[in-house]
C-alpha positions as CSV (number, residue, x, y, z in Angstrom):
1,X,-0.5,28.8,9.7
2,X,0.2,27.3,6.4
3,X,-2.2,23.7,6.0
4,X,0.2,21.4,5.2
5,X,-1.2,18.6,3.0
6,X,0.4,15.1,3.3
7,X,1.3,13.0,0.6
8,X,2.1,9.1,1.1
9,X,2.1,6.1,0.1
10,X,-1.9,6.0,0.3
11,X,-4.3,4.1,-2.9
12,X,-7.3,5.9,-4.3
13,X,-10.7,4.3,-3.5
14,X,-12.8,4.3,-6.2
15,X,-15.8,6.7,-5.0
16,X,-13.4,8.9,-2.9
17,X,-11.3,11.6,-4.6
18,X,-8.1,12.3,-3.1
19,X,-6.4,14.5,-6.0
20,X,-7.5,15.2,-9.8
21,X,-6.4,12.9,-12.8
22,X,-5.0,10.0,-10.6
23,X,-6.9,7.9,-13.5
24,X,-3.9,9.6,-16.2
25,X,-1.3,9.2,-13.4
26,X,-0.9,5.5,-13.6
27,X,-1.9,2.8,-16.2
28,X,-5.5,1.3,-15.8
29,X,-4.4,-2.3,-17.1
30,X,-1.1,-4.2,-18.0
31,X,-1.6,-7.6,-19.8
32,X,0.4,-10.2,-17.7
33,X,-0.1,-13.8,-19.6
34,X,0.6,-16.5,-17.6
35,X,1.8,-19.7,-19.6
36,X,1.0,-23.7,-18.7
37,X,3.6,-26.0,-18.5
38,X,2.7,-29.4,-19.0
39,X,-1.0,-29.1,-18.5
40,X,-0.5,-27.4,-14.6
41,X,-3.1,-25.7,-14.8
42,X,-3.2,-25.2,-11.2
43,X,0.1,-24.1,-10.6
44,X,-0.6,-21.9,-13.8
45,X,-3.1,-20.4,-11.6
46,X,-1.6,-19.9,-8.3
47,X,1.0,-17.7,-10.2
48,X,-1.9,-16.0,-11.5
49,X,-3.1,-15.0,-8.1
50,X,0.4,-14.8,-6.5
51,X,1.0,-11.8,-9.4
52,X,-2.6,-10.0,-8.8
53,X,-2.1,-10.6,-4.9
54,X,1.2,-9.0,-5.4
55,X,-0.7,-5.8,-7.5
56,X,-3.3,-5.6,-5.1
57,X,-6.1,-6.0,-7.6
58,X,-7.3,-9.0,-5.4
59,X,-7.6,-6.7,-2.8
60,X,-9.7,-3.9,-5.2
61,X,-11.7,-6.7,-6.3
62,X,-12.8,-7.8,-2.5
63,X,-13.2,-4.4,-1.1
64,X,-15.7,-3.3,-4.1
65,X,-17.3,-6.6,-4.2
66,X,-19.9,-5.3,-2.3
67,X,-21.9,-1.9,-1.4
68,X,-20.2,0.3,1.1
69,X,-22.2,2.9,2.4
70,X,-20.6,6.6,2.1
71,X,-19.5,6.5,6.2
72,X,-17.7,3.4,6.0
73,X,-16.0,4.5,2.7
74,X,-14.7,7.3,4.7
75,X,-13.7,5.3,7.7
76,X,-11.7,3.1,5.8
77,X,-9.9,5.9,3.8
78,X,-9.2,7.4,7.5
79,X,-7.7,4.0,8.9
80,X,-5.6,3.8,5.7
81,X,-4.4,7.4,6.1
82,X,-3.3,7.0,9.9
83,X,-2.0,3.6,9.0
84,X,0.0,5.0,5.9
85,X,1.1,7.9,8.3
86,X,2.2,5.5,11.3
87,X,4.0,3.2,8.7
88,X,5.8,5.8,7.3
89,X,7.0,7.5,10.2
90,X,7.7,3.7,11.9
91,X,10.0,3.2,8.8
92,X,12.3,6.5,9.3
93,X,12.6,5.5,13.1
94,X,13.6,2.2,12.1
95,X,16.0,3.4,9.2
96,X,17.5,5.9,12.0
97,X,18.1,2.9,14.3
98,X,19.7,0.8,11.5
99,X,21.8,3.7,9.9
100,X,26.0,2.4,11.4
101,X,29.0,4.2,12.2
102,X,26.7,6.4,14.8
103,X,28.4,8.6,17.5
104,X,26.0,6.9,20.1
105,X,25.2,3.4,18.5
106,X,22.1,2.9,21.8
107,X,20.6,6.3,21.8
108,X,18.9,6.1,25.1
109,X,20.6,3.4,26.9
110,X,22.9,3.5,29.5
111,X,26.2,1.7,29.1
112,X,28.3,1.1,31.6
């Protein structure tokens, strides 16, 4: 049997390797400046978290915020995984059930 390794849509956590140079693989930082209009400084701001929310460097910044011990490292990274997996594999049944012009436009249902 031939180990088949998957490969999705799944982020690196910083103290758990999944393959070798993801660091080159992707840009560390991109400058975003944010201008103020007006002296809104607050709506200045909520564009600046809407943009790092939207990155997921909010997320980075919470999840490291703290010590996690190795266990829970590794039970996150396997939630992610079988999260990643079942999203991905919801996604092609949905895109099935979307697709038109199918022979049998219910699969499974009886018509009558």
């Amino acid at each position: 049997l031939k180990m088949v390794r998957w490969r999705g849509t799944l982020t690196q956590p910083f103290s758990v390797k999944l393959f070798k140079g993801i660091w080159n693989a992707h840009p560390r930082y991109a400058t975003k400046t944010v201008m103020v209009k007006d002296n809104d400084v607050d709506g200045a701001f909520s564009v600046l978290n809407r943009l790092m929310e939207s990155e997921g460097l909010l997320q980075i910044v919470r999840r490291t915020q703290f010590y996690q011990k190795p266990y829970m490292q590794r039970k996150q990274l396997s939630l992610q995984a079988s999260t990643a997996i079942f999203n991905e594999d919801m996604q092609g049944k949905m895109r099935f059930l979307m697709r038109k012009n199918r022979a049998d436009p219910f699969p499974g249902q009886i018509t009558t």
